[in-house]
MARPA-808832 format. One record per residue: x, y, z of N, C-alpha, C in turn; residue number from 1. Coordinates in steps of 0.001 Angstrom, whole numbers, plus 500000, padded with zeros to 6 digits. Example, Ala and Ser with C-alpha at 12.3 -4.5 7.8 and 13.67 -1.06 7.14 Angstrom:
BEGIN
{site {513190 494310 507800} {512300 495500 507800} {513200 496700 507800} 1},
{site {512850 497750 507080} {513670 498940 507140} {512900 500030 507870} 2},
! end
This chain:
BEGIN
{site {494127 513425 471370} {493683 512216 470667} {493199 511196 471690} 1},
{site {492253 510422 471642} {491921 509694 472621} {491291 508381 471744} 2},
{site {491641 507066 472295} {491790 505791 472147} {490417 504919 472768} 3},
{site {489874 504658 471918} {488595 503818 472668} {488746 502435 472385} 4},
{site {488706 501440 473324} {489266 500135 473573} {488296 499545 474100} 5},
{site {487796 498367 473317} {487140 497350 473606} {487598 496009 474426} 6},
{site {486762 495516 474930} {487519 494214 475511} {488279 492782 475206} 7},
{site {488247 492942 473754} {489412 492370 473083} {490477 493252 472536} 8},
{site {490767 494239 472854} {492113 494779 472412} {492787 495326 473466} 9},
{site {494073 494805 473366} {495302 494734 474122} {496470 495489 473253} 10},
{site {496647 496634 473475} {497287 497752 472810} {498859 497300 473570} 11},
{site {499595 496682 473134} {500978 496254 473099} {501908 498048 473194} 12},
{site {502923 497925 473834} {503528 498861 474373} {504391 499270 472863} 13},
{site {504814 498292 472526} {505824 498776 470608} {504834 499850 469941} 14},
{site {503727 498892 469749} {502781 499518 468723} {502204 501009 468987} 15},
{site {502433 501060 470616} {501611 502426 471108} {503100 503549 470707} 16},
{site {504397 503097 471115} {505790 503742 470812} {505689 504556 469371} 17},
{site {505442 503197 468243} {505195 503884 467064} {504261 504834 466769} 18},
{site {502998 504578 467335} {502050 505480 467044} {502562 507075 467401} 19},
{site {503262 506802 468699} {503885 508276 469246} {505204 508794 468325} 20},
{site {505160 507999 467642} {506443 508777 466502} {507817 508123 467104} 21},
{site {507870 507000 468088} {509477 506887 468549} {509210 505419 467684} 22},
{site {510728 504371 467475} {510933 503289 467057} {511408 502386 468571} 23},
{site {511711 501270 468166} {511601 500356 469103} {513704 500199 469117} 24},
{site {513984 500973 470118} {516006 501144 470372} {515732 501370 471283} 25},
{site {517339 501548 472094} {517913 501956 473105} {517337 502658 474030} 26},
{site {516894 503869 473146} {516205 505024 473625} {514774 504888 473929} 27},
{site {514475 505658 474513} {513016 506059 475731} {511836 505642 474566} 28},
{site {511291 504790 474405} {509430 505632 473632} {509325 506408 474608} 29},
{site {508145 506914 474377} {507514 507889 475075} {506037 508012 474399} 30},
{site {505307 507578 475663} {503725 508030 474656} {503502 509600 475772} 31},
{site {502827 510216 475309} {502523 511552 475563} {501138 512242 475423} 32},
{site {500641 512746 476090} {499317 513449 476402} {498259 512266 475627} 33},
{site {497974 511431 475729} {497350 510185 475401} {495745 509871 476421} 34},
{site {495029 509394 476033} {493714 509010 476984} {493704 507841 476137} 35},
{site {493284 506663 477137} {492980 505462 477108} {491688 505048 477445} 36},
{site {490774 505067 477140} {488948 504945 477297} {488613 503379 477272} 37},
{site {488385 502654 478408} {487459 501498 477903} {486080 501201 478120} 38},
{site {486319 499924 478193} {484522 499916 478948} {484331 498853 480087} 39},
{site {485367 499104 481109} {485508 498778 482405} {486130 497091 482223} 40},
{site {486159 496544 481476} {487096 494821 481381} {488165 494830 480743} 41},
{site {489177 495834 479940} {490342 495650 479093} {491597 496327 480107} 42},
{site {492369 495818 479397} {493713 496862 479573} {494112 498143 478922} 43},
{site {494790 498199 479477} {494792 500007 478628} {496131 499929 477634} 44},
{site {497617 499786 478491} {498128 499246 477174} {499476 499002 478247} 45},
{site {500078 497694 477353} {501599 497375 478362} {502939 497423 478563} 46},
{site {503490 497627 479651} {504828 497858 479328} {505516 497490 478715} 47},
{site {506648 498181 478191} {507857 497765 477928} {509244 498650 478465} 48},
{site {510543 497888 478305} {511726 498661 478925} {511725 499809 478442} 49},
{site {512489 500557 479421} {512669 502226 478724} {511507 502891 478363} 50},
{site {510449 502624 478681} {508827 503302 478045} {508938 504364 479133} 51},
{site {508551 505920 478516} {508058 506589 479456} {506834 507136 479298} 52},
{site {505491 507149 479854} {503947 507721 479667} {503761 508654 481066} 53},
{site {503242 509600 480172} {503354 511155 480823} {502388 511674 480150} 54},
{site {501258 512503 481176} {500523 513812 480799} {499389 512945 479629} 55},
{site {498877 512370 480824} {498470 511095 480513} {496640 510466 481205} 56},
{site {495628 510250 480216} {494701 509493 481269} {494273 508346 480811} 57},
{site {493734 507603 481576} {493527 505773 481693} {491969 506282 482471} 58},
{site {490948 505691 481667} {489368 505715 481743} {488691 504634 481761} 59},
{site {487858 504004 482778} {487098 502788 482664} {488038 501691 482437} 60},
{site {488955 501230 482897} {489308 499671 482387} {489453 498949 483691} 61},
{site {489946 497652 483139} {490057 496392 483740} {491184 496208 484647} 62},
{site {491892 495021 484614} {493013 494706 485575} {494156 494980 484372} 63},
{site {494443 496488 484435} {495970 497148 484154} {495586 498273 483231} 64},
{site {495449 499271 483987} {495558 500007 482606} {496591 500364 482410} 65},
{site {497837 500075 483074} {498766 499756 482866} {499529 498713 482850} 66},
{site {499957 497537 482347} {500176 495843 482619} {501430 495636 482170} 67},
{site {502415 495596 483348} {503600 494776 483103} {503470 493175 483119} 68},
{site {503526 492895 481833} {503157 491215 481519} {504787 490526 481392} 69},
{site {505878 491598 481067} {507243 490905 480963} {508239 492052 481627} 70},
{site {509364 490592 482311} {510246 491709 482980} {510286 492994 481820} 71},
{site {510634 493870 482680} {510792 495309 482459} {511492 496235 482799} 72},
{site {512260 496740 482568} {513553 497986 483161} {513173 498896 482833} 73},
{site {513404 499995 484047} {513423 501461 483351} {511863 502717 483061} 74},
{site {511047 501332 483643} {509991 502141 483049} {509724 502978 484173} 75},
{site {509123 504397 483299} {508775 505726 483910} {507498 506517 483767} 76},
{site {506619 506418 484417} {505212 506855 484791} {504645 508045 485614} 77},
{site {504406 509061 484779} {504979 510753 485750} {503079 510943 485156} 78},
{site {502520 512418 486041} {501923 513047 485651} {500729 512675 484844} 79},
{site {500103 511557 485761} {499165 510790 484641} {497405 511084 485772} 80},
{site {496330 510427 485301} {495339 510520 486468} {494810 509462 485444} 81},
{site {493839 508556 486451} {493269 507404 486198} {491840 507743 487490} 82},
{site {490920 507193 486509} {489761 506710 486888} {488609 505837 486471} 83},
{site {488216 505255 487446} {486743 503886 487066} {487778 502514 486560} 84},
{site {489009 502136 487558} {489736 501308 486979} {489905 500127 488049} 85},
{site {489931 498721 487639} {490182 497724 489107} {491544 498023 489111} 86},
{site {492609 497809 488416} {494023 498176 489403} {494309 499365 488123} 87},
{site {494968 499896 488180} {495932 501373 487825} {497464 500314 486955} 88},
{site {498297 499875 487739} {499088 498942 487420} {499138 497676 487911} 89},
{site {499116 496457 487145} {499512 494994 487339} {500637 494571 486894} 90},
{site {500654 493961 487819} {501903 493257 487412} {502070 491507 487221} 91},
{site {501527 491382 486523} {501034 489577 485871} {501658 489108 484776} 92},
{site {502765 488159 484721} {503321 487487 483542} {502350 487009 482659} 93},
{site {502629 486837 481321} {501873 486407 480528} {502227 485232 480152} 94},
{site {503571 484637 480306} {504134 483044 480366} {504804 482946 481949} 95},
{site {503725 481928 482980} {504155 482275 484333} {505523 481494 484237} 96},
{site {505957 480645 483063} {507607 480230 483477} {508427 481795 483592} 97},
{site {508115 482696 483050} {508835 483735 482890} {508824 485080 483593} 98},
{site {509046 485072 484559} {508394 486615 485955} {508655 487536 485259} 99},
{site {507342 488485 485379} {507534 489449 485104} {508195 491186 485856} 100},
{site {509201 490667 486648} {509813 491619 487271} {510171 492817 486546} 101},
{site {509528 493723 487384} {509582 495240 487214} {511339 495966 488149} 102},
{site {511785 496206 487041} {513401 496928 487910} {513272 498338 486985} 103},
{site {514065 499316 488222} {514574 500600 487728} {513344 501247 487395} 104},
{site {512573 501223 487873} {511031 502082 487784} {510487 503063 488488} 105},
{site {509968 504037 488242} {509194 505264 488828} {507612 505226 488651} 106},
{site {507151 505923 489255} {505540 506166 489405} {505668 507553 490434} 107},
{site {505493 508339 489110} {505453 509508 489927} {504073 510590 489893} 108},
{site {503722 511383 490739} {502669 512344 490483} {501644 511575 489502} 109},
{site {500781 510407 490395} {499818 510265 489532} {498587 510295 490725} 110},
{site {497138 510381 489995} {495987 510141 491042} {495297 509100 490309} 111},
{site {494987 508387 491336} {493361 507540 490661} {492419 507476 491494} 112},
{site {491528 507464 491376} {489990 507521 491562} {489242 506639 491342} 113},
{site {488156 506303 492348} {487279 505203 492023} {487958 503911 491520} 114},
{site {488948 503584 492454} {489697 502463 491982} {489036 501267 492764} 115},
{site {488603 499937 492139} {487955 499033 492647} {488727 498180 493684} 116},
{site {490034 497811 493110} {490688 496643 493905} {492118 496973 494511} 117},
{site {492800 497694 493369} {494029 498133 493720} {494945 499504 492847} 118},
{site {495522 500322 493397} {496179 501118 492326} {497190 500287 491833} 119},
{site {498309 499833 492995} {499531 499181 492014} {499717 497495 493053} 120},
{site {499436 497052 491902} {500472 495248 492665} {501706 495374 491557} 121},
{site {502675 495049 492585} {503684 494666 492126} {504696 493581 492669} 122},
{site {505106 492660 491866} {505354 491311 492563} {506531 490675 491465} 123},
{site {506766 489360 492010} {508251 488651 491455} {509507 489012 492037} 124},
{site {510389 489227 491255} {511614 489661 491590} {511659 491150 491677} 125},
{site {510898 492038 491739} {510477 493776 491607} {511743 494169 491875} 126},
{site {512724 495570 491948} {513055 495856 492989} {513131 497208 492309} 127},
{site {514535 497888 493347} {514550 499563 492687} {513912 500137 491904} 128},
{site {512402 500404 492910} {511459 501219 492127} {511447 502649 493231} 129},
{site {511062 503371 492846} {510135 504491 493177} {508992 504828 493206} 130},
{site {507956 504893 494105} {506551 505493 494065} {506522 506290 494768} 131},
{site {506456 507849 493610} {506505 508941 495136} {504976 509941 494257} 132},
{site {504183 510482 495342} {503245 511746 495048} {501979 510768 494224} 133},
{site {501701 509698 494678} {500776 509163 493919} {499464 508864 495202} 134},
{site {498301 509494 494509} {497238 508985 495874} {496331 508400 494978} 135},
{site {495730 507276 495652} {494818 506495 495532} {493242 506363 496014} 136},
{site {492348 506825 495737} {491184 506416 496421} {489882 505933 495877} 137},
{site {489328 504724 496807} {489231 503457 496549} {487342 504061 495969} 138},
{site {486691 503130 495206} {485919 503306 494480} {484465 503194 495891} 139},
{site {483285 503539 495744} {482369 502953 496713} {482064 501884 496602} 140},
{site {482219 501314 495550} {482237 499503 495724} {483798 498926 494751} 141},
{site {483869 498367 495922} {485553 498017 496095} {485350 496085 495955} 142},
{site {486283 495517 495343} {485997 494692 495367} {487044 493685 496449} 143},
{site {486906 492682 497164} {487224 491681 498496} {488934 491920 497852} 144},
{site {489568 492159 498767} {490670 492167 499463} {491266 493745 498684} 145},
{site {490404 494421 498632} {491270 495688 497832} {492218 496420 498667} 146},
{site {493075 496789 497892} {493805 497466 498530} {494606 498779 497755} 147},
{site {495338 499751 498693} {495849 500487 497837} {497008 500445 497067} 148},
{site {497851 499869 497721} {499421 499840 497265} {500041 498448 498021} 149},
{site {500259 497466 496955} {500481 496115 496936} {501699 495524 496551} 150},
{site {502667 494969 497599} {503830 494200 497041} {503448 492907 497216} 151},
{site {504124 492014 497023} {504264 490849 496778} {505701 490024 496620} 152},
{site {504931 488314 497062} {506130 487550 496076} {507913 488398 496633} 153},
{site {508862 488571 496191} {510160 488979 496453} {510329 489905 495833} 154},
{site {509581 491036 495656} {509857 492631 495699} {510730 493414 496728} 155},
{site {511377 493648 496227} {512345 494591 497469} {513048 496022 496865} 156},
{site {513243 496839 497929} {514059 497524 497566} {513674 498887 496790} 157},
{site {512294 499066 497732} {511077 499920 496580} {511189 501334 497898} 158},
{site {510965 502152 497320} {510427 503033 498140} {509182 504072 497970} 159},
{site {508037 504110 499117} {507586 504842 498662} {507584 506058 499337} 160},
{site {506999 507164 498912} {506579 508771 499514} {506118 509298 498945} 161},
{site {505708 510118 500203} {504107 510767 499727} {503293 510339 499219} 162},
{site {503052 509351 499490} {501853 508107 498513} {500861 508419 499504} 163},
{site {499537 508291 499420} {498457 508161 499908} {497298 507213 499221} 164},
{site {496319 506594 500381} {495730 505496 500139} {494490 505920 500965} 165},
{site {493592 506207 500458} {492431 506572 500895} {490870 505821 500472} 166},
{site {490445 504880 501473} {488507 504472 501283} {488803 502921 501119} 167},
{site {490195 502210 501069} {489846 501051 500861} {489192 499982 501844} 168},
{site {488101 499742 502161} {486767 499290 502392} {486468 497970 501510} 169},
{site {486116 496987 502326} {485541 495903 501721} {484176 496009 502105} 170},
{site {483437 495377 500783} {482179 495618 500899} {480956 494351 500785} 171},
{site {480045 494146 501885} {479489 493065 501798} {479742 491339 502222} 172},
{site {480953 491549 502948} {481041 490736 504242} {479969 490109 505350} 173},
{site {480048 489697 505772} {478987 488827 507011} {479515 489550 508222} 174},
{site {479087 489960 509169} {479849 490310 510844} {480102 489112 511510} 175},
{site {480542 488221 510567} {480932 486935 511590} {482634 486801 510557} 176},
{site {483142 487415 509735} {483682 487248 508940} {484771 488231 509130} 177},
{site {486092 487887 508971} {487651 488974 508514} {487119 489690 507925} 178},
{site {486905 491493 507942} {486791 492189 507115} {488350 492611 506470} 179},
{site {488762 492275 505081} {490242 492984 504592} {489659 493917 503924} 180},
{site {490951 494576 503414} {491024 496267 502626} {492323 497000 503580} 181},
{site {493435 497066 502944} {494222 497843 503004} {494513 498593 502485} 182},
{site {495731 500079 503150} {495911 501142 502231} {497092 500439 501225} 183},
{site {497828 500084 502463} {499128 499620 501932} {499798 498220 502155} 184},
{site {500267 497636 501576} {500011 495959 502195} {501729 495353 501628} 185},
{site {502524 494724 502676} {503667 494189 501627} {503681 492633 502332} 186},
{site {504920 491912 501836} {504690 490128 502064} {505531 489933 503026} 187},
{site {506322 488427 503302} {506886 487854 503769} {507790 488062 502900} 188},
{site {507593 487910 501540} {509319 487680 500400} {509511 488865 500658} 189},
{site {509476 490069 500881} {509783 491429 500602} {510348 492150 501387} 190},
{site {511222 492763 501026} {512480 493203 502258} {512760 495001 501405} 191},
{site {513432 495358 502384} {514078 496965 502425} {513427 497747 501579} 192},
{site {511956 497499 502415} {510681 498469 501502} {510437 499959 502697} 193},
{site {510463 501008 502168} {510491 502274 502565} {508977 503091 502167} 194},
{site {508729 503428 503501} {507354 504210 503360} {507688 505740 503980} 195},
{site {507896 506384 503505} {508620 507451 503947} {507323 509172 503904} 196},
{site {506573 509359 504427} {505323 510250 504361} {504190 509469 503641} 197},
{site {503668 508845 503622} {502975 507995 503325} {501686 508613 504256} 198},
{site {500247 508497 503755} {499269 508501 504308} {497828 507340 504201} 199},
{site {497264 506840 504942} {496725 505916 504794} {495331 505796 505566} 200},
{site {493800 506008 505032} {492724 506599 505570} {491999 505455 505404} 201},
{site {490306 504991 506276} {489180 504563 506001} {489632 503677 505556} 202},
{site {490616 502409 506108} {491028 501095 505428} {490023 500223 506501} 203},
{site {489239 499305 505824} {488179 498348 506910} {489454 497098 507390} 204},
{site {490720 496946 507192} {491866 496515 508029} {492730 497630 508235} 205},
{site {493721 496838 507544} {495323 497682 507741} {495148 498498 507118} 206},
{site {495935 499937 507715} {496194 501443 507246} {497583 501046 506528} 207},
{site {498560 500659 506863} {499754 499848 507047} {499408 498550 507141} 208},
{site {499523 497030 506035} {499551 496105 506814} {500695 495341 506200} 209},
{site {501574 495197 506481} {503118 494966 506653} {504091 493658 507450} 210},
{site {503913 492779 506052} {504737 491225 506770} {506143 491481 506222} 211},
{site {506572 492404 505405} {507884 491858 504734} {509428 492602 506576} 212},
{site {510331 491968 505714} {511755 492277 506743} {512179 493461 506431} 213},
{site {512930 494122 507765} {513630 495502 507334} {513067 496467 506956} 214},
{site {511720 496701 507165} {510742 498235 506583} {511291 499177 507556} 215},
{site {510948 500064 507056} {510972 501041 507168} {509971 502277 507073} 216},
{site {509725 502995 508023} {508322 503903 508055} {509022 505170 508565} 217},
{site {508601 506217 508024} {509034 507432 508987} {508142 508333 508030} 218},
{site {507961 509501 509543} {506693 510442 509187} {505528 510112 508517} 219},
{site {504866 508699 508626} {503638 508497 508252} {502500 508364 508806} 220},
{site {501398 508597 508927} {500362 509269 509336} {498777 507725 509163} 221},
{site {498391 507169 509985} {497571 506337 509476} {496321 506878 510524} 222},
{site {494834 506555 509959} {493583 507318 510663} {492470 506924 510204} 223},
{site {491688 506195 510913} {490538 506150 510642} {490499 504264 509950} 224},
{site {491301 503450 510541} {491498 502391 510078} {491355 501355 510961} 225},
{site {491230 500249 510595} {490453 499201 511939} {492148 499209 512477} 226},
{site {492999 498544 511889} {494434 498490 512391} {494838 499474 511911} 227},
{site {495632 500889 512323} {496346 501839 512067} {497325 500841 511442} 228},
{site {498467 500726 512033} {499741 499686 511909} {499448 498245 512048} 229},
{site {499697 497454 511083} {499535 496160 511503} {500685 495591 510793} 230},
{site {501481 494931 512376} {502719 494930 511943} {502905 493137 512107} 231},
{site {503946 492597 511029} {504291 491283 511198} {505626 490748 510931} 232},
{site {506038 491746 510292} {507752 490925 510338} {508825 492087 510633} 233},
{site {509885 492449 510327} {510361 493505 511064} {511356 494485 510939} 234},
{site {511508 495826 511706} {511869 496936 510780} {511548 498046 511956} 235},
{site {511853 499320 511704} {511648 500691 512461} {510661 501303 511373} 236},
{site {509822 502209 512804} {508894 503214 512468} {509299 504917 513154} 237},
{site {509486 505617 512441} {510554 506753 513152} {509312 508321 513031} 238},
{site {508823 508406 513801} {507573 509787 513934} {506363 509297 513307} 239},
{site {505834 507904 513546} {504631 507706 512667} {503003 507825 513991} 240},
{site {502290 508742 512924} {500991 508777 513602} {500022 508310 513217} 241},
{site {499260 508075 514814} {497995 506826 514791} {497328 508069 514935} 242},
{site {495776 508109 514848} {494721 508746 515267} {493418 507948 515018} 243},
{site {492928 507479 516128} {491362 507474 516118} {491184 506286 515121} 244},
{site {491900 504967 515536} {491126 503346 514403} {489897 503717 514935} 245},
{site {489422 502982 514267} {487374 502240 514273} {487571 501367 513045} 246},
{site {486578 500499 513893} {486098 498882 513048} {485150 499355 512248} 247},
{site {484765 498896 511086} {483877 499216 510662} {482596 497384 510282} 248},
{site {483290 496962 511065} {482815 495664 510759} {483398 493898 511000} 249},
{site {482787 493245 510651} {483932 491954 511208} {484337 491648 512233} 250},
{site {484935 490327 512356} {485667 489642 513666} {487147 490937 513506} 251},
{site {487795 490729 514840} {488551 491420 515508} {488931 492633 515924} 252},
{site {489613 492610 516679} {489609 494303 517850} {490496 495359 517048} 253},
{site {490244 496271 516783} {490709 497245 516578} {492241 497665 517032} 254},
{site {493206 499049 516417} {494322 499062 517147} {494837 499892 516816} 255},
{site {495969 500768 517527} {497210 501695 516492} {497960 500929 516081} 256},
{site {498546 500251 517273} {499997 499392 516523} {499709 498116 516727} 257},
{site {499310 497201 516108} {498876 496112 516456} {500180 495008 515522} 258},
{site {499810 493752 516512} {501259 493226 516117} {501224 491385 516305} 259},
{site {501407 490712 515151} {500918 489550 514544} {502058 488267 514159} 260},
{site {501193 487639 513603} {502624 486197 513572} {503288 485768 514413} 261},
{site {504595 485697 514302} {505429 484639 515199} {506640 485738 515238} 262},
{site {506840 486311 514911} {508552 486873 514057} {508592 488406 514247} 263},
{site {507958 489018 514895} {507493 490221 515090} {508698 491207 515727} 264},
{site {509266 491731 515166} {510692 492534 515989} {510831 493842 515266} 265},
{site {510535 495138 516065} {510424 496133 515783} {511033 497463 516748} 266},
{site {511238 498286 516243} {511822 499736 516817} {510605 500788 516387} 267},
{site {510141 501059 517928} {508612 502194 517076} {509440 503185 518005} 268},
{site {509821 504304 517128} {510697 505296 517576} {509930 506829 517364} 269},
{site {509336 507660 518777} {508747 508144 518347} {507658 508627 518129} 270},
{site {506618 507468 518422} {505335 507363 517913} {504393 508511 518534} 271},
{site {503437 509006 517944} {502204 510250 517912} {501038 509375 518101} 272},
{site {500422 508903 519532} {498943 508112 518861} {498197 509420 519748} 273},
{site {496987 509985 519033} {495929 510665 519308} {494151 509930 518840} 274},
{site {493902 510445 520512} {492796 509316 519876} {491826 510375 521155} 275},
{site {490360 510375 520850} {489341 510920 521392} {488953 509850 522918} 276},
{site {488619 510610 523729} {487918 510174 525173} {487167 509123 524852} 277},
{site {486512 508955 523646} {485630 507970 523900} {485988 506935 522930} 278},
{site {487320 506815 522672} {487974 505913 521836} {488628 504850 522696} 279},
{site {488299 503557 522942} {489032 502560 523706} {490049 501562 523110} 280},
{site {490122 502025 521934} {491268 501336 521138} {492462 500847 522000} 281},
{site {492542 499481 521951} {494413 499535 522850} {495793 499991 522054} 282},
{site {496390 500714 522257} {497487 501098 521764} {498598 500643 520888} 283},
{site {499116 499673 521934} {499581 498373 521617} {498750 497087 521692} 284},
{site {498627 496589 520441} {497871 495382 520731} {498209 494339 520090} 285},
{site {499033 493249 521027} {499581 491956 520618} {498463 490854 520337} 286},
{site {498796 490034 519061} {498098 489268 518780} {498512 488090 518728} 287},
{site {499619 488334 518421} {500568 487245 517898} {501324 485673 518281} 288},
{site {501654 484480 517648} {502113 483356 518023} {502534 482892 518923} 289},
{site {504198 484542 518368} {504573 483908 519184} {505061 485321 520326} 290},
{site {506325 485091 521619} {506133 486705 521723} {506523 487774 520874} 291},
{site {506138 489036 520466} {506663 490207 519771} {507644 490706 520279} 292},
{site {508821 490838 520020} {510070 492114 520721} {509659 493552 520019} 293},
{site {509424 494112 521033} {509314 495932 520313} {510207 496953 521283} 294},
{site {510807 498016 520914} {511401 498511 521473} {510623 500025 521199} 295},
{site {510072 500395 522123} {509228 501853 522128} {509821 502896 522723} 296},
{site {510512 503707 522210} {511212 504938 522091} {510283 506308 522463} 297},
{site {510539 507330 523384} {510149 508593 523022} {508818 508869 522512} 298},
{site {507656 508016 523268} {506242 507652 522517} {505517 509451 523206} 299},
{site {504906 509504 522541} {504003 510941 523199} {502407 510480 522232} 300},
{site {501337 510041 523722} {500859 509424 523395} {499546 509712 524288} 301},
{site {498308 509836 523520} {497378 510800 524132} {496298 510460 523945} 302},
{site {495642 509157 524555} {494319 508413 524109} {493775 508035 525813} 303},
{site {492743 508898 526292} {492596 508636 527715} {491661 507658 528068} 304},
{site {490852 507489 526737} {489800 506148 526876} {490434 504774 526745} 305},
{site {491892 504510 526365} {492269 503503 525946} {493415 502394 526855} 306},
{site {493463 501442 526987} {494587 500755 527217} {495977 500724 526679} 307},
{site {496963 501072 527252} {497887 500941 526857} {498864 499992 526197} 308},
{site {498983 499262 526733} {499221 497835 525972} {497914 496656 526207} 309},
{site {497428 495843 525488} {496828 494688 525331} {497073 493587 524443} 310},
{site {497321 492509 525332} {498188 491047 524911} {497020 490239 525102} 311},
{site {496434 489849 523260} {495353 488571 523363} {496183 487442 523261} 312},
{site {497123 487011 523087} {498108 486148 522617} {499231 485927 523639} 313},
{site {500268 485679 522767} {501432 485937 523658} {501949 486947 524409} 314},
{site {502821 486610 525965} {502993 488188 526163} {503777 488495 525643} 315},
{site {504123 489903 525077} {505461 490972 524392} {506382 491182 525198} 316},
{site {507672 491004 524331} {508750 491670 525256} {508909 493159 524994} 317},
{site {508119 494280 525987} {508262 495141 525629} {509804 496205 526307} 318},
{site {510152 496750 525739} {511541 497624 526256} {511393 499816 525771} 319},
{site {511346 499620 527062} {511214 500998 527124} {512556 501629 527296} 320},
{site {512378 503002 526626} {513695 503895 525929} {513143 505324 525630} 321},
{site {512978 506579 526875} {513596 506064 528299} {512157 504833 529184} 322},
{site {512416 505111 530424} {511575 504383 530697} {510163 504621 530779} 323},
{site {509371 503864 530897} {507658 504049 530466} {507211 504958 531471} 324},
{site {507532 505559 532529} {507155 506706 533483} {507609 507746 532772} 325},
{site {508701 508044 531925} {509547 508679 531920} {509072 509548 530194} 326},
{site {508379 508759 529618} {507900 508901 528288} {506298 509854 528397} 327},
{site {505992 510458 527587} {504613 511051 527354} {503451 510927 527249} 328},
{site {503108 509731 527938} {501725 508650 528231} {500612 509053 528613} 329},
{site {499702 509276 528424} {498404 509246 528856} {497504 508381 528192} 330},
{site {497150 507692 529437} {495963 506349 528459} {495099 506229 529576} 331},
{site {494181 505348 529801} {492924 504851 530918} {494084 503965 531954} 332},
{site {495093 503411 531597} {495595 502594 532532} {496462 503601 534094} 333},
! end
């Protein structure tokens, strides 16, 4: 059965429950093998607690084809594919006295395609969610600050894996101008967020771009991004690989681990950067306020065109573990 939606209709999460044969209790709705069709400006239809949508597609719409407009518990999002959509999920109150925090949530095994701005923002009070097996990739015209996977505001406590974020590219910038587009992007409010296999491609910024406290990264893979890592507030990275940034445009220098703000304190435990002879990317590259503390662990690290560390800013307190002779280095320095 498939649903064609104009840009005044806003298919309320009860009404879609009933249609699927469940009532509005305790228990799960569930909408099921469902297509949502618009014509690129509506929503597709919005949460509610306990909703689960599965085996599932979202076609042409606007900002949500999935839209948490009120807190929400519980909700569960498996086995779906989306395409020709600006975000996949929003997360926007519909009375801003009232946040619409998303708790106890999954997003599992979904793809979207040709996504303009973002697959998921999620923001307010968010927390204990799950996003695992979901890839994203970004539309050929993307619209200014897109990104793939978006926290916000005081979200915490999310984890993702196996997520992938692929093409987000801003498009139509000046070369005198910040080019943004991230894969993956979290805040300052946002704490004990987990990226756990995560992949992150062709971002015209951050592959990773990461202000919140206490992250966490292990086994993730970033490539082909102006900043591989762009790191700002603080947390461990445990086996994560750089390969081969490039700018694709805009003011500033390129980087694997590049490192920002004032507040910058990190454990890169580990790290894989591979990068081609004729790649001069600096490795480490401080930008920041004020100095960065990083503690670089066990690096095996293989970029012969490049600098090893570079400080435009403040200098870093860097601490080597074992010591920097002693670790797997090869760079131009």
């Amino acid at each position: 059965m498939t649903d064609y939606l104009d840009r005044r209709t806003v298919v309320a999460a009860i009404a879609l429950a009933s249609l699927a044969g469940c009532s509005r209790s305790a228990k799960a709705a569930t909408i099921d093998g469902r297509t949502f069709q618009g014509d690129g400006s509506g929503e597709g239809l919005r949460a509610q607690s306990r909703l689960i949508i599965k085996n599932s597609k979202f076609l042409n719409l606007g900002n949500g084809a999935i839209r948490v407009n009120v807190a929400t518990d519980g909700l569960v999002v498996e086995q779906v594919q989306g395409r020709d959509l600006y975000r996949f999920l929003e997360n926007t109150a519909s009375d801003r006295s009232n946040p619409a925090s998303l708790t106890n949530f999954t997003l599992r095994k979904i793809t979207g395609d040709d996504i303009k701005r973002a697959m998921t923002r999620i923001r307010y009070g968010s927390r204990d969610g799950v996003i695992e097996d979901v890839i994203a990739r970004a539309s050929a015209e993307t619209e200014r600050y897109c990104t793939g996977f978006v926290l916000d505001d005081e979200a915490q406590s999310i984890i993702y894996r196996r997520c992938e974020a692929h093409g987000f590219a801003e498009q139509g910038r000046s070369s005198s101008d910040y080019w943004n587009g991230d894969g993956f992007s979290d805040e300052r409010g946002n704490k004990a967020i987990q990226y756990l296999s995560c992949i992150a491609t062709g971002s015209t910024d951050g592959g990773f771009d990461l202000k919140s406290t206490d992250v966490r990264l292990t086994n993730c893979v970033a490539k082909d991004n102006k900043r591989n890592f762009r790191l700002w507030g603080s947390g461990t990275l445990e086996n994560c690989r750089s390969e081969n940034p490039r700018s694709r445009g805009g003011s500033g220098r390129p980087g694997h681990f590049s490192f920002h703000g004032g507040t910058a304190k990190y454990v890169i435990d580990r790290p894989v950067v591979r990068a081609a002879s004729d790649n001069d990317t600096p490795v480490f590259l401080f930008d920041s306020d004020a100095p960065a503390n990083v503690e670089i662990r066990n690096a095996d690290i293989d970029a012969p065109g490049a600098p090893l560390v570079l400080a435009e800013n403040s200098e870093p307190n860097i601490t080597w573990v074992p010591a920097r002779e002693e670790q797997n280095i090869r760079t131009a320095e």
